[in-house]
VOLUM-316933 format. One record per residue (C-alpha): residue number from 1; x, y, z. Coordinates in steps of 0.5 Angstrom, whole numbers. Example, Ala and Ser with C-alpha at 12.3 -4.5 7.8 and 13.67 -1.06 7.14 Angstrom:
# residues 2
<node><num>1</num><x>25</x><y>-9</y><z>16</z></node>
<node><num>2</num><x>27</x><y>-2</y><z>14</z></node>
# end
This chain:
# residues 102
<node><num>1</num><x>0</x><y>0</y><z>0</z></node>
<node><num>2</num><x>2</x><y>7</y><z>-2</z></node>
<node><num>3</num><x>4</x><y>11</y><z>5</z></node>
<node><num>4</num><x>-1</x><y>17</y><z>1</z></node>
<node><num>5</num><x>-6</x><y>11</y><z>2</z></node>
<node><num>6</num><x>-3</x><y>8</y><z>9</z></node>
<node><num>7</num><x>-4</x><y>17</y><z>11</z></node>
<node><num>8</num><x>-11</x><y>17</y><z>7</z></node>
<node><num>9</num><x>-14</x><y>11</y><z>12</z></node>
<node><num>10</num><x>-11</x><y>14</y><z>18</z></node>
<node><num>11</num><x>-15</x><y>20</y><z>17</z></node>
<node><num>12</num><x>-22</x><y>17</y><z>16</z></node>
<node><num>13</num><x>-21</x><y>11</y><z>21</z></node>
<node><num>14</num><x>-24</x><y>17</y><z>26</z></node>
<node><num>15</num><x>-26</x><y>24</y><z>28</z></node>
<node><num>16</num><x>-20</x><y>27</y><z>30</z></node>
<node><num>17</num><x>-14</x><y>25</y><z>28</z></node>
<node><num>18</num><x>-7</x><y>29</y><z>30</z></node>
<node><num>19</num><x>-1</x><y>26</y><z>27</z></node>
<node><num>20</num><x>4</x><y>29</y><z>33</z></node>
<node><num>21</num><x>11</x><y>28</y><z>35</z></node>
<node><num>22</num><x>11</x><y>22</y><z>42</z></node>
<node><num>23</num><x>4</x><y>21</y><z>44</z></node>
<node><num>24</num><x>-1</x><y>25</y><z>48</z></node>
<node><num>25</num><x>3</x><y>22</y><z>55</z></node>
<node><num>26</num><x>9</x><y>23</y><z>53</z></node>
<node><num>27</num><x>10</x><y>29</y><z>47</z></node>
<node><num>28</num><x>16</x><y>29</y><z>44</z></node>
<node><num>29</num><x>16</x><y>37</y><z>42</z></node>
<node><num>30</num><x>13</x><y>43</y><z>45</z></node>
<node><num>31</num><x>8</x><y>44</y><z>39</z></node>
<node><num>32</num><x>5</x><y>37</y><z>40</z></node>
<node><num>33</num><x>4</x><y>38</y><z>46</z></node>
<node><num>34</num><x>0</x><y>44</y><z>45</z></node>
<node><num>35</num><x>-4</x><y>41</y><z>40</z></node>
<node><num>36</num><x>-6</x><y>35</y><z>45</z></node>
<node><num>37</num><x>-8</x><y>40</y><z>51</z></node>
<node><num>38</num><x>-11</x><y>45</y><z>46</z></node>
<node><num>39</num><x>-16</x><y>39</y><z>43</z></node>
<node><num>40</num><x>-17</x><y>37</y><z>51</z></node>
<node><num>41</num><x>-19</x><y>44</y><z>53</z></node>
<node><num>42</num><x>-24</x><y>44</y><z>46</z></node>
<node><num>43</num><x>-27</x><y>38</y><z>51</z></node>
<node><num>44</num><x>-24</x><y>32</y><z>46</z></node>
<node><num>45</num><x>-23</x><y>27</y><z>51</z></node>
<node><num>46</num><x>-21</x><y>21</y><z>45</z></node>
<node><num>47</num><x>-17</x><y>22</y><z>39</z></node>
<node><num>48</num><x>-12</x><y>18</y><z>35</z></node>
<node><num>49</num><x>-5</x><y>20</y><z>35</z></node>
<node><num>50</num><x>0</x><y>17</y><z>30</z></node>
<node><num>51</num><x>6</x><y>19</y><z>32</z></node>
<node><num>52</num><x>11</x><y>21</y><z>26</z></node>
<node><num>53</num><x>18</x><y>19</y><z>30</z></node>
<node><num>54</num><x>16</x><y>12</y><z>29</z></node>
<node><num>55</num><x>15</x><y>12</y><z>22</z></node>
<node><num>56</num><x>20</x><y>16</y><z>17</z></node>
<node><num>57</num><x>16</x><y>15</y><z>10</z></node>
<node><num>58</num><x>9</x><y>17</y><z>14</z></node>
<node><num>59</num><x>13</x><y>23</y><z>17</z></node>
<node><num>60</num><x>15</x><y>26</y><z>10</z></node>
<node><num>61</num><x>9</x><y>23</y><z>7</z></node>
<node><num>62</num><x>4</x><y>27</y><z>12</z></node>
<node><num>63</num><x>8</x><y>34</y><z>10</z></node>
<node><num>64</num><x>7</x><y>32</y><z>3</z></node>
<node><num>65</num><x>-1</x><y>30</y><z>4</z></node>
<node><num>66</num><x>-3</x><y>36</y><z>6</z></node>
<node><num>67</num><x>2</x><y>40</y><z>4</z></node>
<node><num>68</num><x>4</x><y>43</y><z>9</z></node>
<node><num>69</num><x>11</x><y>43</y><z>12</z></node>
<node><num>70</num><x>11</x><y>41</y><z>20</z></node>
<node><num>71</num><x>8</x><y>37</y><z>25</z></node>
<node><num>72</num><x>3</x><y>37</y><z>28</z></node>
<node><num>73</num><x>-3</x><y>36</y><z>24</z></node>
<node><num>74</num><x>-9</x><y>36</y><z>26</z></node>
<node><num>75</num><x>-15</x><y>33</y><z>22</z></node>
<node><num>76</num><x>-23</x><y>33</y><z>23</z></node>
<node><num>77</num><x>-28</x><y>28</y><z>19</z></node>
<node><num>78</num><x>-21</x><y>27</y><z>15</z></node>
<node><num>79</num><x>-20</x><y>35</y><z>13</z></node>
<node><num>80</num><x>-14</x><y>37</y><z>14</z></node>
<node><num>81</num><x>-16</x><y>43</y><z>20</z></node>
<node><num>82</num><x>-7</x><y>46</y><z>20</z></node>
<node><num>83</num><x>-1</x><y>47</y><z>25</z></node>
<node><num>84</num><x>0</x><y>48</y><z>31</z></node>
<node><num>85</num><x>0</x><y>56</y><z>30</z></node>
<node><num>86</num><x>-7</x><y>55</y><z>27</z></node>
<node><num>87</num><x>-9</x><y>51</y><z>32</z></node>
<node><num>88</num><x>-8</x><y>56</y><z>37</z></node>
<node><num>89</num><x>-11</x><y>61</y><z>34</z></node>
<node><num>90</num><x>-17</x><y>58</y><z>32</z></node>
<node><num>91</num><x>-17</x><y>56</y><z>40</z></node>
<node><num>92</num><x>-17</x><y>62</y><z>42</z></node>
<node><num>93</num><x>-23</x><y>65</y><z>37</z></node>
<node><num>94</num><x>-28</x><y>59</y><z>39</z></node>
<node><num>95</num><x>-27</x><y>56</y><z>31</z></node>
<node><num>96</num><x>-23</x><y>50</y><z>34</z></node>
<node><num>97</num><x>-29</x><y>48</y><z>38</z></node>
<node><num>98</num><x>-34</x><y>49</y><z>33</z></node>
<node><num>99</num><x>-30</x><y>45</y><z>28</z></node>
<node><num>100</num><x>-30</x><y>38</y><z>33</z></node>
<node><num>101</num><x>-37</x><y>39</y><z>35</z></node>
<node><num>102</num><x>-40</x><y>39</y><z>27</z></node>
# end
């Protein structure tokens, strides 16, 4: 399988999707982490987590699928939402939380 087809099933296998570095208990950058604070604060208790350190082919091939450049990576209903920038600022203006009630 194709690692766009390996990233494409990942997206749609559930809601909330967040391609990170580490996992949501173990976070391996800052940005990660934000991003996972950032979805608990939204009131998102469960979401998956692939973690790109485990995977060189998926941690290129998720900069290449959304084409954007870093990690993390958030996706809903497998749309990509953005960064961990774009995160915040939806966050803070409440476009976050509307987007993973929908």
């Amino acid at each position: 399988m194709a690692i766009q087809d390996v990233i494409k099933a990942e997206i749609t296998k559930t809601k909330v999707v967040l391609f990170m570095k580490g996992s949501p208990d173990f976070p391996q950058c800052g940005f990660s982490s934000n991003a996972c604070n950032i979805l608990r604060a939204c009131g998102v208790e469960e979401f998956h987590t692939v973690n790109v350190l485990e995977d060189p082919d998926i941690r290129q091939g998720i900069k290449e699928y959304a084409n954007w450049p870093t990690i993390p990576q958030l996706y809903v209903n497998g749309e990509f939402v953005g960064g961990s920038d774009i995160m915040i600022e939806m966050y803070k203006s409440g476009e976050l939380k509307k987007v993973l009630q929908d």
